[in-house]
C-alpha positions in Angstrom: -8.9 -4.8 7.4 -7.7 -7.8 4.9 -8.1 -6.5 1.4 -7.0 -8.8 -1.7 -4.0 -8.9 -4.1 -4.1 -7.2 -7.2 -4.7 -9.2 -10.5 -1.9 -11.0 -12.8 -3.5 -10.6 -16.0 -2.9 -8.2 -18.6 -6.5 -7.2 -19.6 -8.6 -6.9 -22.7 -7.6 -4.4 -25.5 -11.3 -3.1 -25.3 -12.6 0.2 -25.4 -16.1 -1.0 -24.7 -17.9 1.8 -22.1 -20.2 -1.5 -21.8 -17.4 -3.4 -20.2 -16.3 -1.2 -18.3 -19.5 -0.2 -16.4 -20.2 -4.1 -16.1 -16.6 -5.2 -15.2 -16.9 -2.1 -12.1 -20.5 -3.4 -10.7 -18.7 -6.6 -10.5 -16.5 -5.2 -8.7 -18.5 -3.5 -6.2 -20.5 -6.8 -5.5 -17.2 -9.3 -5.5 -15.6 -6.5 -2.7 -18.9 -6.2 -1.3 -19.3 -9.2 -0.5 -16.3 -9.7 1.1 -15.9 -6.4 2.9 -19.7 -6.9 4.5 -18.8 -10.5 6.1 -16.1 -9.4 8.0 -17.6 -6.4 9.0 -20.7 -7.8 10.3 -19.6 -9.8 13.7 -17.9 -7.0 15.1 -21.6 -5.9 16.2 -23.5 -9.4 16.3 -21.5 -10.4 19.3 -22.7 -7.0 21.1 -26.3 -7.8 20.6 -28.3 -9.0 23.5 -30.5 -11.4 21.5 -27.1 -13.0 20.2 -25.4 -13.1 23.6 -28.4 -14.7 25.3 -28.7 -17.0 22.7 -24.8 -18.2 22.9 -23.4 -16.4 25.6 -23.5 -17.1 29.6 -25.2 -15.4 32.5 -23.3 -13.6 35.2 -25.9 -12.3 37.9 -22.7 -9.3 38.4 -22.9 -8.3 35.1 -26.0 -10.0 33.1 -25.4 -11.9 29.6 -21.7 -12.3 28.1 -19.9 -13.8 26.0 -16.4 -15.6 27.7 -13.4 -14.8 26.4 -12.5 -18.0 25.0 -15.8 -17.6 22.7 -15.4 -14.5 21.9 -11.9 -15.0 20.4 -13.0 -18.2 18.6 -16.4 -16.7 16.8 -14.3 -13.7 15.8 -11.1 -15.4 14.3 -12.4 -19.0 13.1 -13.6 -17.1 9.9 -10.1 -16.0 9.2 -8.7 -19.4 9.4 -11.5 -20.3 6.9 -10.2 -17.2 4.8 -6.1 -18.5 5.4 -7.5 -22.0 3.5 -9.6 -20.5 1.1 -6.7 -18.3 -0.3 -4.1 -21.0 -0.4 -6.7 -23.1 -2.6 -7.7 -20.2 -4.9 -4.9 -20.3 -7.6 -5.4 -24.1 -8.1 -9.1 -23.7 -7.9 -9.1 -20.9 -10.5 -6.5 -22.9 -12.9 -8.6 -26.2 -12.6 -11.8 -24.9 -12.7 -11.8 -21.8 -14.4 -11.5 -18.2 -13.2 -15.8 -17.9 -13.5 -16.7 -20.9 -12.1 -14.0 -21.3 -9.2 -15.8 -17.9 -8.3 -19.5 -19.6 -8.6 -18.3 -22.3 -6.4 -16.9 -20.3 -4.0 -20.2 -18.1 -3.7 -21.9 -21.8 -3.3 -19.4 -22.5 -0.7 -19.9 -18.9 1.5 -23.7 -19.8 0.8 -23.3 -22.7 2.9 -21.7 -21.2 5.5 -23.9 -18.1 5.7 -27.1 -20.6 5.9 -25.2 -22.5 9.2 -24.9 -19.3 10.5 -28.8 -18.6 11.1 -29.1 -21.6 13.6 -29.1 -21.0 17.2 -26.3 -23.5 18.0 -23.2 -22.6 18.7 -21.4 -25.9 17.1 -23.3 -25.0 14.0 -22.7 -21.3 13.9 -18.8 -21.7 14.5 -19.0 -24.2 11.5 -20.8 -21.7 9.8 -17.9 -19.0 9.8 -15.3 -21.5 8.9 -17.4 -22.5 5.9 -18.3 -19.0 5.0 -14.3 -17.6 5.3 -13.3 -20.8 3.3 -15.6 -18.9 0.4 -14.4 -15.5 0.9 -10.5 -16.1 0.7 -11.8 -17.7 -2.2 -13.4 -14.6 -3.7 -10.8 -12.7 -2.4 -8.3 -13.9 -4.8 -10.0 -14.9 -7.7 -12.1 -11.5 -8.2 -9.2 -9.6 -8.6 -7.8 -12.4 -11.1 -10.4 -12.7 -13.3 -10.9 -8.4 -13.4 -7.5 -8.2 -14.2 -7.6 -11.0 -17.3 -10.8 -9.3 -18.5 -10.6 -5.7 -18.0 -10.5 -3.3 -20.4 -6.3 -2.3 -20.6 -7.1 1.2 -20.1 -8.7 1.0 -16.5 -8.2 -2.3 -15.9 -5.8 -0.7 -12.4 -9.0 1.8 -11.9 -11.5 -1.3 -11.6 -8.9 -3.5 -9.4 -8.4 -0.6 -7.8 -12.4 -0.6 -7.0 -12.4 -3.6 -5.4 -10.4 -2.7 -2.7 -12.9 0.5 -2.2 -16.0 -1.4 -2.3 -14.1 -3.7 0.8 -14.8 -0.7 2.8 -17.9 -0.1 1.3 -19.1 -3.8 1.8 -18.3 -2.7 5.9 -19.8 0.4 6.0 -23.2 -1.5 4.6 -22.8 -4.1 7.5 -22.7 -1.4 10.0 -25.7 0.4 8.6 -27.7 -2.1 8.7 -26.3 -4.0 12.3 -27.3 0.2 13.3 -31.2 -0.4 12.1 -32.0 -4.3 13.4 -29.4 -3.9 17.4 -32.7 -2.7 19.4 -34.7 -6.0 18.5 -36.0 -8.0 21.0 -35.5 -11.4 19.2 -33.8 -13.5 16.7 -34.3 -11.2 13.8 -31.8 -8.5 15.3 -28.6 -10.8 14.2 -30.0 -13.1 11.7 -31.0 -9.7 9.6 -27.1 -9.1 9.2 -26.5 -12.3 8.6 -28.9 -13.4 5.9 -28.5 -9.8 3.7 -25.4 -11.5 3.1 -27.2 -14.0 0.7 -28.0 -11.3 -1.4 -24.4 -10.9 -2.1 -23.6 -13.9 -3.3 -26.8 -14.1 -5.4 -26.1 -11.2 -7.2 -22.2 -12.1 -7.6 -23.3 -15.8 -8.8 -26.1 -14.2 -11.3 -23.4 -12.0 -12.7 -21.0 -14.8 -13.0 -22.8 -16.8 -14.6 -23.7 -14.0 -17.1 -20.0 -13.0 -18.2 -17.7 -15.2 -20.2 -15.0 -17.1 -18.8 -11.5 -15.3 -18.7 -10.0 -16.0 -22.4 -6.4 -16.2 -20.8 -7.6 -19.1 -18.4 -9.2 -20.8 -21.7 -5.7 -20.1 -24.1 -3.9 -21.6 -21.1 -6.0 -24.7 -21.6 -6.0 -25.0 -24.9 -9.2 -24.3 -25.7 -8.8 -21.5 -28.6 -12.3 -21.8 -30.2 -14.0 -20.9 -26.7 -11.2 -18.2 -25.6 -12.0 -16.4 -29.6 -15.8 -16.5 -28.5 -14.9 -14.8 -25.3 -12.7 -12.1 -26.3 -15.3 -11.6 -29.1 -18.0 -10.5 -26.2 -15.3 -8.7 -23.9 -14.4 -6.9 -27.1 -17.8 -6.2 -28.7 -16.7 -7.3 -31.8 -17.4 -10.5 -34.3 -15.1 -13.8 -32.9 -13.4 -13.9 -36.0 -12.4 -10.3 -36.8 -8.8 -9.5 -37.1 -8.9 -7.6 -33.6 -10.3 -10.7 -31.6 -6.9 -12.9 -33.7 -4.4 -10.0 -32.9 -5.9 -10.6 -29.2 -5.6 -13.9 -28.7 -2.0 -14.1 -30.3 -0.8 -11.6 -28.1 -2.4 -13.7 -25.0 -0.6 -16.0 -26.5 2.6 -15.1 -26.8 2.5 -13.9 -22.9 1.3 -17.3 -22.1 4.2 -18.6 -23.8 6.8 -16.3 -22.3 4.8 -17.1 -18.3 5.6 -20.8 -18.9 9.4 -20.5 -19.8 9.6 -18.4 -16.3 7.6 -20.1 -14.8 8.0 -23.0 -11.7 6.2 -25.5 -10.4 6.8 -25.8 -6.7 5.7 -23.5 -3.8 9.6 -24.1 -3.1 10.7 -22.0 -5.5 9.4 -18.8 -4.2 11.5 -19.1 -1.3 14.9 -19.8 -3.2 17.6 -17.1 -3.7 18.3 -17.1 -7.3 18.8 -14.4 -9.6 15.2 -12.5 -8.8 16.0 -13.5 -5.5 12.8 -14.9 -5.3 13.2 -15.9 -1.3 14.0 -12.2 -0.2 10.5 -11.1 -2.4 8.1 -13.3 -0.9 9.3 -12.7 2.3 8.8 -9.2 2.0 5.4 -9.6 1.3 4.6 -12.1 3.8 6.0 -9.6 6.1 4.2 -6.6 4.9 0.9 -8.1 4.9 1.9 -9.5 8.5 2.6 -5.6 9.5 -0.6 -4.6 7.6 -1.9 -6.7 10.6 0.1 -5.8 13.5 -1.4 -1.9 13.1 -4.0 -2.7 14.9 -6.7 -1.6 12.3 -8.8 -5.3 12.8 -9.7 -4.3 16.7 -11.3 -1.6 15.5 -13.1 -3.6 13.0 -13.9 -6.6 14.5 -14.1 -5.4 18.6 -15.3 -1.8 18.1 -18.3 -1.9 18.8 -17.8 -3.9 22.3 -14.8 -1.6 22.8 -16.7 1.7 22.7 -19.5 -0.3 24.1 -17.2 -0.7 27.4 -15.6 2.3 27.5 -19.0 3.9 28.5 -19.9 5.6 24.7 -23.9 5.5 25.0 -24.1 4.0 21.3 -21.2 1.9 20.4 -23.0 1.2 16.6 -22.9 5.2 15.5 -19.3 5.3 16.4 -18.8 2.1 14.3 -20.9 4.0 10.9 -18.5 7.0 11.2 -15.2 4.5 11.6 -16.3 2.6 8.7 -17.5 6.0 6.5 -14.2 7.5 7.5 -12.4 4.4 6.2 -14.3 4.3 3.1 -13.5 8.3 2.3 -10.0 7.8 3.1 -9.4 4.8 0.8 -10.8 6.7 -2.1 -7.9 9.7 -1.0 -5.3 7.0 -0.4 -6.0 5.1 -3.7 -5.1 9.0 -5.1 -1.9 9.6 -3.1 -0.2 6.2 -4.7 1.1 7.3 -7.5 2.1 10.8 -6.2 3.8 10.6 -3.2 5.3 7.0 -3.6 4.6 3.8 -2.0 7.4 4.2 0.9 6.7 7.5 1.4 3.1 6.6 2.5 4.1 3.3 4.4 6.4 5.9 6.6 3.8 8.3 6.7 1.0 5.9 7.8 2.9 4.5 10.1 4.0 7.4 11.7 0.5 9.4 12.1 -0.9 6.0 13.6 1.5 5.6 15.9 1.0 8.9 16.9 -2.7 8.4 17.5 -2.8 5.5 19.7 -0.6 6.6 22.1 -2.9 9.3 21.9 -6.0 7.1 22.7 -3.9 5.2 24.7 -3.1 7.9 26.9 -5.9 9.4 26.9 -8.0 6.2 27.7 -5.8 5.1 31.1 -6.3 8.8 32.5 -9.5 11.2 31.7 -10.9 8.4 29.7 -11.7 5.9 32.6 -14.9 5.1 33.8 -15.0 6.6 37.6 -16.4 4.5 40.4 -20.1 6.0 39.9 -20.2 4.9 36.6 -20.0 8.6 34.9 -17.9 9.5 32.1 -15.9 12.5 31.0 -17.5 13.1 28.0 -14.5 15.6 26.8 -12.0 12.5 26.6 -14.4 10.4 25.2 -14.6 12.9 22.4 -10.6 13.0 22.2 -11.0 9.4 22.0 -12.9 8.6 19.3 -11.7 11.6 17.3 -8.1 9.9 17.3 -9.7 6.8 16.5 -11.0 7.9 13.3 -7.4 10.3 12.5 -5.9 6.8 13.1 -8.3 5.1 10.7 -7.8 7.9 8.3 -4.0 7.3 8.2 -4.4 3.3 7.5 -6.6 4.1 4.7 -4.6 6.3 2.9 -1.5 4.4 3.8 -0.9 0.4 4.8 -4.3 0.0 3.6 -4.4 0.2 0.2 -0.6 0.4 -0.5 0.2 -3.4 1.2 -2.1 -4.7 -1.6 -0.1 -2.7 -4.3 2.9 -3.0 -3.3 2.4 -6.9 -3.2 1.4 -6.8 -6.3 4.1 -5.4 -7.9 7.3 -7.0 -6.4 7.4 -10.7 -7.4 8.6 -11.8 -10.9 7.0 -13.7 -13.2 8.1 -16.9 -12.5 6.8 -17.0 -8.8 4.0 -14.6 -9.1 0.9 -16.2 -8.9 2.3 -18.7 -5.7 4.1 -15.6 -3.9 1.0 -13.2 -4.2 -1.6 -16.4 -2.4 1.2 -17.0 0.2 1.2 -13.4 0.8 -2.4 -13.1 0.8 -2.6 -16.5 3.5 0.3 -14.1 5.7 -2.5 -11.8 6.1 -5.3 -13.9 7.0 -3.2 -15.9 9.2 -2.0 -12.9 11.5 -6.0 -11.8 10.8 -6.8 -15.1 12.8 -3.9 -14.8 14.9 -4.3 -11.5 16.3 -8.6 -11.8 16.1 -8.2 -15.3 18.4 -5.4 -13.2 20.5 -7.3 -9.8 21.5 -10.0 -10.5 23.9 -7.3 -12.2 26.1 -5.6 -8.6 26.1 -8.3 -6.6 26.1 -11.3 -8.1 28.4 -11.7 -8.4 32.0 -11.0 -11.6 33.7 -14.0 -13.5 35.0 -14.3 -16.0 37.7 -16.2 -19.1 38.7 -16.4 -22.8 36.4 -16.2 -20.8 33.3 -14.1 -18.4 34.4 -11.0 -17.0 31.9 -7.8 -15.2 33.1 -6.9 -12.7 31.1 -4.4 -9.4 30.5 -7.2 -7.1 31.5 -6.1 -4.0 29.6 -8.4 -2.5 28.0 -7.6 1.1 26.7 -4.1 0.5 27.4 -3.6 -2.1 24.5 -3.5 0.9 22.4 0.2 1.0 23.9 0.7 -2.5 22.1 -0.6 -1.1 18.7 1.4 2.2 19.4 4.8 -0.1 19.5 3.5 -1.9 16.6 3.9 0.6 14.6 7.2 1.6 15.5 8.4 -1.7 13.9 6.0 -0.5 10.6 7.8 2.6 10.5 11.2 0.3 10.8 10.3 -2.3 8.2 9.8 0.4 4.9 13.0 2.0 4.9 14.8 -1.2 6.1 13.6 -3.2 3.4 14.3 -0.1 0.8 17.8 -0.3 2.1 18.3 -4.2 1.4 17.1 -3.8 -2.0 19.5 -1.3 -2.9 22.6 -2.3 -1.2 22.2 -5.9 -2.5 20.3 -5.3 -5.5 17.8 -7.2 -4.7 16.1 -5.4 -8.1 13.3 -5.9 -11.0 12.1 -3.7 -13.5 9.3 -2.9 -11.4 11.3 -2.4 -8.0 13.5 0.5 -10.2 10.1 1.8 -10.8 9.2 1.3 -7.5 12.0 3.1 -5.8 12.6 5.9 -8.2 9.2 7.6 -7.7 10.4 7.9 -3.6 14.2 8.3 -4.2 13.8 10.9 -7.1 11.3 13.8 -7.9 12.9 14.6 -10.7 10.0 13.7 -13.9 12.7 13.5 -16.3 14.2 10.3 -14.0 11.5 9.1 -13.5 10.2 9.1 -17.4 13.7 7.8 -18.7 13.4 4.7 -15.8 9.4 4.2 -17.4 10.6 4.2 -21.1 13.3 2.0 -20.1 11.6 -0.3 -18.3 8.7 -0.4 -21.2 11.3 -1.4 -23.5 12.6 -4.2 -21.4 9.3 -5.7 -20.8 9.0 -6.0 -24.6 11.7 -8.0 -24.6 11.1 -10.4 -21.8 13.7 -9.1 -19.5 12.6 -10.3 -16.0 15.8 -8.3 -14.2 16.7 -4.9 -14.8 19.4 -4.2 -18.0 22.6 -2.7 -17.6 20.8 0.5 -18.4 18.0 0.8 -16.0 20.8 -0.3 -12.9 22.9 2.7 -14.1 20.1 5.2 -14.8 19.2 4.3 -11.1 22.6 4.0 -9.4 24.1 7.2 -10.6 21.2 9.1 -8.2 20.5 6.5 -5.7 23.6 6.6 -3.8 23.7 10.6 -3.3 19.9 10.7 -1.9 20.4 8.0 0.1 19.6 10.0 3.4 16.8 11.4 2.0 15.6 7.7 0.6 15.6 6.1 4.3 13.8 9.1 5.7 11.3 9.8 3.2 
């Protein structure tokens, strides 16, 4: 499912436990709160109460929802979302990290109140509204962590933001588990109004911490920024740590505006950083991060399993979401030790492997007979693959599209590459949400009737080829880099933890590139390309293959 970018900040030079604690609950609630919203209609649009209040009647097969509907209440929310994080950068710089955030809780609010009305105008507005708020959140969370964040975890709390997304869905499948059997209104607007709680708690807390001191140095306002370090710190506003704070916030802030550009048209140009190569990598990425699949599992699960003759659809979704919660907390592990290609290949592999599996599977013992009966066997072949192939996104394209995002675009661009790469995914999110029902359901007839592909199980086929052209794009995009040296600091970093296992590289490449940063190098020295090239070239095979 979407996730959101890692932060651009530096963090607070605070060894506060305080901080920490209250900088990781905001965490869980920011991710929460996204993670639950787009876990939750996945399982409302199964609910008979829901579908006899928007759907249509078919005397063949009772209450539905047409697959023109179906696609639109699913994926409007991510066009909301696509908006929301194209606005977020110039929302948090005009408006403040904290308060851009408030507003955006006001703003998903608004859309989660339109949501509890019974028509369907209104509740489609609704999830546009509500998405608009959550792409939002989605970017500014992790902004204003990363700015405020104690140094030493600040990656451990960004980093549990993108668990607490999973978290966020398991909670909306708990609790769409313990309200699907009523018999009225209250079965989908349960789901739908916890989701105020959310952003209550998120505003409360917002309104509670200070605003980010680099967002306040940027705007000149030192006085306020001293005061805020001062609480993030635990420490008087005018003690010598607070001043050594602010001048090194400073001095970065200084060093970001020479890099820096002010057009969306410089991240696509081909200049030194090749700046054009880098954001389309991680348009791309985020675009693959889509094409896996992993979102018809989230958002057309439960309907899925519902039609493939499982008795109840909504346990199947608790253990798909508790499987993808576990795994992230593995995969968030496995980073830093097996490499960030090395897990992209990986993933990609052991979910391409699965849904042929289920695909397979599905199109022979796993169909429905004529009599309606089952065999229960296949079923359990089915979902077990489901959740191996859940297991392998989590620890994989998961986590590692977010991190790798945010590592591979300079300074100059980095804040306008990172929200284009963030829209990528929402836009494929909508695109591939609006696109599935067309593939998956049956065709119906009559005035409303909808021709559609009709194939069920077998667009686990689709997903399978999908991620073929994952398992391409890694090494393909490792080999580019290299061969036209297409290079940062961080990309040396990046690539010598897969190319080389050797710690002594791979230590020599860190203290190198430490040094550079000190200086304000934004491409790698003479030092760092020889370090590298003098191994690269003789593990080559082993670099495309993992």
């Amino acid at each position: 499912m979407g996730g959101g970018p890692g932060g651009i900040g530096a963090g607070v030079d605070s060894k506060s436990l305080f901080w920490a604690i209250v900088m990781s609950a905001f965490a869980a609630f920011g991710g929460i709160l996204f993670g639950y919203d787009t876990g939750t209609i996945g399982g409302v649009i199964a609910m008979s109460d829901w579908l006899e209040t928007f759907g249509k009647y078919d005397s063949s097969i009772g209450w539905y929802l047409p697959t023109n509907e179906s696609s639109l209440v699913v994926s409007i929310l991510s066009a909301g979302t696509f908006f929301g994080a194209l606005l977020s950068y110039p929302m948090g710089d005009v408006v403040g990290r904290k308060w851009g955030i408030v507003s955006a809780c006001g703003i998903f609010v608004l859309g989660v109140g339109l949501q509890m009305d019974t028509k369907w105008a209104t509740f489609i507005v609704g999830r546009v509204i509500a998405g608009l708020g959550v792409g939002i959140v989605s970017c500014l969370v992790p902004m204003y962590q990363s700015e405020c964040a104690p140094k030493g975890i600040r990656g451990l709390i960004v980093g549990l933001y993108q668990l607490a997304i999973t978290i966020g869905a398991l909670l909306a499948a708990i609790v769409l588990n313990s309200t699907k059997d009523r018999n009225n209104h209250s079965s989908w607007r349960t789901p739908i109004a916890v989701q105020f709680a959310w952003a209550a708690i998120l505003t409360f807390g917002m309104i509670c911490l200070p605003e980010s001191p680099r967002y306040l140095l940027l705007k000149g306002r030192t006085d306020a920024a001293r005061v805020a370090l001062g609480r993030l710190m635990t420490v008087p506003a005018d003690s010598e740590e607070v001043d050594k704070e602010c001048r090194d916030i400073s001095d970065a802030l200084a060093v970001e505006r020479v890099h820096s550009s002010g057009s969306y048209r410089d991240c696509f140009r081909n200049n030194k950083d090749r700046n054009g190569f880098r954001t389309w990598t991680g348009i791309l990425l985020q675009g693959w991060q889509q094409l896996t699949g992993i979102n018809f599992i989230f958002y057309y699960g439960t309907t899925f399993f519902k039609a493939s003759g499982i008795s109840n659809p909504f346990i199947i979704t608790i253990i798909a979401d508790v499987v993808n919660t576990a795994m992230t907390i593995v995969g968030v592990q496995l980073i830093d030790r097996l490499g960030r290609r090395r897990l992209l290949l990986i993933g990609a592999a052991g979910m391409c492997f699965c849904e042929f599996i289920v695909a397979i599977v599905g199109v022979t013992a796993g169909n429905i007979q004529a009599d309606g009966s089952v065999n229960l066997a296949a079923q359990c072949v089915l979902i077990a693959f489901v959740c191996v192939y859940i297991a392998f996104f989590a620890t994989s394209w998961g986590p590692v599209g977010w991190v790798v995002t945010g590592e591979i675009f300079p300074l100059s661009v980095r804040a306008k590459s990172m929200s284009l790469a963030v829209a990528s995914n929402w836009l494929w999110n909508f695109g591939i949400g609006y696109a599935t029902p067309y593939l998956v359901d049956k065709s119906t007839t009559g005035i409303n009737g909808v021709k559609t592909a009709n194939l069920g199980v077998k667009v686990f086929f689709i997903w399978g080829g999908t991620c073929v052209g994952c398992f391409v794009f890694a090494p393909a995009v490792c080999f580019v880099w290299v061969f036209f040296w297409v290079l940062s600091l961080s990309d040396l970093v990046f690539l010598a933890s897969i190319v080389v296992s050797s710690e002594a590289f791979n230590r020599e490449l860190l203290k190198l590139k430490e040094n550079e940063e000190v200086a304000g190098v934004s491409t790698p020295s003479s030092g760092s390309v020889r370090l590298f090239s003098s191994t690269v070239f003789f593990r080559m095979p082993l670099m495309l293959m993992g």
